[in-house]
C-alpha positions in Angstrom: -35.8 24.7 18.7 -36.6 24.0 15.1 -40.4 22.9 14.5 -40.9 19.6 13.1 -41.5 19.5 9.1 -44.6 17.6 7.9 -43.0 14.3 6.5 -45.8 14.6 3.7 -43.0 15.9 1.2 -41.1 13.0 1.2 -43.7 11.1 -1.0 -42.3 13.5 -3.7 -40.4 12.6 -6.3 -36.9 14.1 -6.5 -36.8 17.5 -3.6 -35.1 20.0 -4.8 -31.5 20.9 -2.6 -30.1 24.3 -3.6 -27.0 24.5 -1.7 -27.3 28.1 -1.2 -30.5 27.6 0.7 -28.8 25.2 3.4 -25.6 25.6 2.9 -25.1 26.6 6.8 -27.0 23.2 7.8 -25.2 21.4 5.9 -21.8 22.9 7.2 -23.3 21.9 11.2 -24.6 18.3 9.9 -21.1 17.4 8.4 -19.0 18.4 11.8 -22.1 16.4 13.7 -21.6 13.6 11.2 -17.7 13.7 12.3 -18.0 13.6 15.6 -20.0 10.1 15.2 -17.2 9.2 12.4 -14.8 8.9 14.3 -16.2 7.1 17.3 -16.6 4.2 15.1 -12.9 5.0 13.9 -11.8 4.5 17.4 -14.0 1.4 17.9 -14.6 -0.6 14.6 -12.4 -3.6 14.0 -9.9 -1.7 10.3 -11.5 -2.5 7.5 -9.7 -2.0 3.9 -10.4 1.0 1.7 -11.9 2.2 5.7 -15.0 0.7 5.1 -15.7 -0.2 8.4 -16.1 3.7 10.0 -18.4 4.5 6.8 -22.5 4.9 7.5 -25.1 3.6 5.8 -28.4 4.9 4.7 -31.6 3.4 6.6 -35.3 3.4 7.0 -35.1 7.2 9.1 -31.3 8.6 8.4 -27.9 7.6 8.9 -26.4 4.6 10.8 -22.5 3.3 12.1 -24.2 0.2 11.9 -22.6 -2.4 14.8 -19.8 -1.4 16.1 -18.3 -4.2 18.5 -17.5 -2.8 22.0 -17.2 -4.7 25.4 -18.4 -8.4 24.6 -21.4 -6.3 22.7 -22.5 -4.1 19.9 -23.1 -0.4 20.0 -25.0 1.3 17.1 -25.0 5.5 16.6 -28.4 6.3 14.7 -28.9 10.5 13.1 -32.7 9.9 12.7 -34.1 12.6 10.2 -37.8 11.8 10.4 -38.1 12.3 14.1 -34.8 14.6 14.4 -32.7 12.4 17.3 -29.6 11.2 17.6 -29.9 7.7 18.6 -27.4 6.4 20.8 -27.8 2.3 21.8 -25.8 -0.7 23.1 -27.3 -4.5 22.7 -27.4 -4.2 26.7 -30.3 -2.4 26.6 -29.4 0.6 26.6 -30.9 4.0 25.2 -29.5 7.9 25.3 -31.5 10.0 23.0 -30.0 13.7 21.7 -32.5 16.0 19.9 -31.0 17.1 16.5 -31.7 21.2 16.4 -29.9 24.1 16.3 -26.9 23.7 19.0 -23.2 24.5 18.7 -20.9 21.9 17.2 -19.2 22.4 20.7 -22.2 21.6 22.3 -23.3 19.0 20.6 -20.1 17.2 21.5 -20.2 17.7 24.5 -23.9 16.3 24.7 -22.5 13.5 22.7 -19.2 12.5 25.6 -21.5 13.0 28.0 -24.2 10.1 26.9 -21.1 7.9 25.8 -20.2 8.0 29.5 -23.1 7.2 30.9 -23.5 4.1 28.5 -19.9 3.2 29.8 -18.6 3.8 26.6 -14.8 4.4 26.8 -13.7 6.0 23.7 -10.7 9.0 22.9 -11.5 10.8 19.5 -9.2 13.1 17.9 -11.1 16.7 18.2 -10.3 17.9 14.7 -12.7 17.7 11.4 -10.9 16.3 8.3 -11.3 17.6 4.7 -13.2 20.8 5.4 -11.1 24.1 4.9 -10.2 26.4 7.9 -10.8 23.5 10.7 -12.1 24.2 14.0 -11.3 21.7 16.8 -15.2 19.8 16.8 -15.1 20.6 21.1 -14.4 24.3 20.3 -16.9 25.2 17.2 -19.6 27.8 18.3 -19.5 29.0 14.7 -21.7 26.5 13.5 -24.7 26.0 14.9 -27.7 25.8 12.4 -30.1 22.8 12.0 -33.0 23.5 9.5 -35.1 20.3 10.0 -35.9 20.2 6.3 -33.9 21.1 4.7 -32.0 17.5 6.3 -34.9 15.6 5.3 -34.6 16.9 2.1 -31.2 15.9 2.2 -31.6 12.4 3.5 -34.5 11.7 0.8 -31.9 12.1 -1.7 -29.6 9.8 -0.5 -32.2 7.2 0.0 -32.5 8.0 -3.8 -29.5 7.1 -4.4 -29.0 4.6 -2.3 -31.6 2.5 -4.1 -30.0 3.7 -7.6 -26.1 2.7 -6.3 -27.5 -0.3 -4.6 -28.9 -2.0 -8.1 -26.0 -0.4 -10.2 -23.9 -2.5 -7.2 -25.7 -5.4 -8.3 -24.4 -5.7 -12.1 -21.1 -6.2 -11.0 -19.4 -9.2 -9.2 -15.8 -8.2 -8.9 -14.8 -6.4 -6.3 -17.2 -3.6 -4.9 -17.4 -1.4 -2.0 -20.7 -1.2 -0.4 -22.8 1.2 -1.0 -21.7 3.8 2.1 -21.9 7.4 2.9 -18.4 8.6 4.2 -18.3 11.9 6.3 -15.1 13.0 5.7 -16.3 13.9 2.3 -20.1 13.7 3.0 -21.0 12.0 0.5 -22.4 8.6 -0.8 -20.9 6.7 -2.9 -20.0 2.8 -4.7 -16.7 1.8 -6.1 -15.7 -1.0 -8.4 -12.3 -2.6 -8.6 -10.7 -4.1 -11.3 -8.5 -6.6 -9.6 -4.8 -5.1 -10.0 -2.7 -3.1 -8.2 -2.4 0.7 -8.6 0.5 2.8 -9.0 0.8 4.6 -5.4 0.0 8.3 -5.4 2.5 10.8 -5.0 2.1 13.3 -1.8 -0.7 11.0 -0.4 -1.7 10.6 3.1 -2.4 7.1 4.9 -6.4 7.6 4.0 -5.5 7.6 0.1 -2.5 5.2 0.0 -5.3 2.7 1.5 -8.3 4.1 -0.8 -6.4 3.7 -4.1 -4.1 1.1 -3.6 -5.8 -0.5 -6.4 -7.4 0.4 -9.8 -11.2 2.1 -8.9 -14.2 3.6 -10.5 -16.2 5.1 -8.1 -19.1 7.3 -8.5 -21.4 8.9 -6.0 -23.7 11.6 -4.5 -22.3 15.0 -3.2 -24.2 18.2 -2.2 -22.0 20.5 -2.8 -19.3 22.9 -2.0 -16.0 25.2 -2.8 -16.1 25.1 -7.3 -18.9 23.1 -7.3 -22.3 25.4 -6.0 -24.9 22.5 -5.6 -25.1 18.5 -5.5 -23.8 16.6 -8.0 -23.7 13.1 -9.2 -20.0 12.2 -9.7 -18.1 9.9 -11.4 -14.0 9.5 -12.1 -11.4 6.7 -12.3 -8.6 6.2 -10.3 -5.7 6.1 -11.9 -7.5 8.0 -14.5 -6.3 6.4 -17.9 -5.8 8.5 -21.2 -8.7 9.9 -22.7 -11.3 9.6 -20.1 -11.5 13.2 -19.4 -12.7 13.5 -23.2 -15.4 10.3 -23.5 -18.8 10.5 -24.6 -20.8 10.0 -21.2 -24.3 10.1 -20.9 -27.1 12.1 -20.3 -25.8 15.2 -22.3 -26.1 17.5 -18.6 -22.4 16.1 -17.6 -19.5 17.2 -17.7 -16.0 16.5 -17.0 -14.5 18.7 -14.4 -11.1 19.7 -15.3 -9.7 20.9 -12.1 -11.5 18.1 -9.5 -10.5 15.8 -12.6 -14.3 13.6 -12.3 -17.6 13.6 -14.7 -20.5 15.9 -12.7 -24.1 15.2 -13.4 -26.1 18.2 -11.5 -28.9 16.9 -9.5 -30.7 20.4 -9.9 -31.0 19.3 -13.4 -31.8 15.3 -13.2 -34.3 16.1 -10.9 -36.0 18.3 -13.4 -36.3 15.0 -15.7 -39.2 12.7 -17.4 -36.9 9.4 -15.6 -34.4 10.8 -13.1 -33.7 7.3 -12.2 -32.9 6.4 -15.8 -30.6 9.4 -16.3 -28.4 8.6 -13.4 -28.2 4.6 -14.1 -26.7 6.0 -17.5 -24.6 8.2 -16.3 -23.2 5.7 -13.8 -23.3 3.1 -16.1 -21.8 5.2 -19.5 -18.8 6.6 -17.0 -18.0 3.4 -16.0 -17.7 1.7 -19.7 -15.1 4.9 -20.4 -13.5 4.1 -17.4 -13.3 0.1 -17.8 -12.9 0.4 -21.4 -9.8 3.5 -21.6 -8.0 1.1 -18.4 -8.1 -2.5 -20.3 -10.4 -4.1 -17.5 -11.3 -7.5 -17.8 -14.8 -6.8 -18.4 -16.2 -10.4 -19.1 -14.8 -11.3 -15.7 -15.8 -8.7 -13.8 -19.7 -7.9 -14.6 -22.6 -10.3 -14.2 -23.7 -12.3 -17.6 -27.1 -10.1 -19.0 -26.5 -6.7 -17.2 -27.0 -3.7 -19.1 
């Protein structure tokens, strides 16, 4: 078992997150985070753009939020302060599972097991989405690491973030997302609408007919992974219109991305600033204008009156 981290850290502004230092967490955490995905996708009423089976970020971790199930709620808690998956019903309630280093395998099979002694009847497809070289979630004794701070580290960004998307949100009174953390991708992330209808993707699967069915600029926290070797702030436009890829965005650290077609900010580098909080609310806010500006959106209609 891991030994708890002092929590003193996380009055620090900014933690650093090299990838290459939890890179191996990170890989157990997303196939945990799965295996709780898609409980809510087998519960939660459909909501569009799948916001319903997204988390959120909350006062300790991660959270489904309610899910409604048998005349009740059930809510699915990762913890990263105390390290426990949290597991109630409004019944009453209570399983507990201690996050450390266990076996994906094992970990679901923990997971089943206090599920059915909650009475919680639920069938989840055993297979993890958008990772490379899948294992089935009940077979996975490859991954098994849990470096308790290097998660807390994690989750302080995203609380970060989370406050950052959460006011960026705020400007805006078209159509939004929430502000959510999706674990297909694992990451964390808002997206803006502009009201019309998008071209439909060619070669897409159910999961991005319903994500882009309509015009979006989305922009979010990721840590990591394949061409990109840390976290990121990230930004693109979907469809992306004519010349984006080439605007001005700001602070002068991004970049556009030519083969995951999006803007990058590296976090390595933000965090490293006199006002990280001011160089991401520029970048979100400068990759946006290139975005609204480049598609023809109705931008009087769509942002509040006075916001930057």
């Amino acid at each position: 078992m891991s030994a708890r981290p002092s929590t003193k850290f996380l009055d620090e502004p900014w933690p650093s997150l090299p990838l290459p230092e939890w890179k191996d967490t990170y890989a157990t955490l997303h196939r945990y985070a799965q295996i709780i995905g898609k409980v809510c996708l087998a519960l939660a009423p459909r909501v569009n753009h799948w916001w319903s089976v997204a988390f959120s970020v909350d006062a300790t971790g991660l959270t489904t939020s309610s899910i409604p199930y048998a005349g009740g709620v059930l809510e699915i808690r990762f913890d990263f302060l105390e390290h426990r998956l949290v597991i109630q019903t409004s019944r009453g309630s209570t399983r507990i599972l201690t996050l450390e280093p266990r076996s994906v395998a094992d970990f679901y099979r923990d997971v089943r097991e206090a599920l059915n002694s909650l009475d919680v009847a639920v069938k989840i497809w055993p297979m993890p989405v958008e990772i490379p070289d899948p294992i089935r979630l009940d077979k996975d004794r490859q991954h098994a690491s849990y470096d308790a701070r290097q998660v807390q580290c994690f989750w302080r960004v995203l609380v970060l973030a989370d406050t950052i998307f959460k006011e960026f949100r705020a400007r805006f009174i078209g159509k939004s997302s929430p502000v959510h953390f999706f674990w297909g991708g694992f990451d964390h992330c808002v997206t803006r609408f502009s009201g019309r209808r998008a071209p439909e993707r060619e070669g897409a699967n159910a999961i991005d007919r319903e994500g882009y069915s309509h015009e979006v600029i989305s922009a979010g926290f990721w840590p990591g992974g394949g061409a990109v070797d840390g976290p990121v702030f990230y930004a693109y436009a979907a469809p992306e219109p004519p010349g984006f890829s080439d605007s001005p965005v700001r602070p002068a650290a991004a970049y556009y991305h030519r083969e995951m077609k999006e803007f990058f900010l590296p976090y390595e580098e933000v965090r490293q600033l006199s006002s990280p909080k001011e160089a991401v609310m520029d970048f979100l806010q400068s990759t946006y204008e290139a975005g609204a500006n480049l598609g023809k959106w109705d931008r009087a209609a769509l942002e509040r009156p006075g916001a930057p």
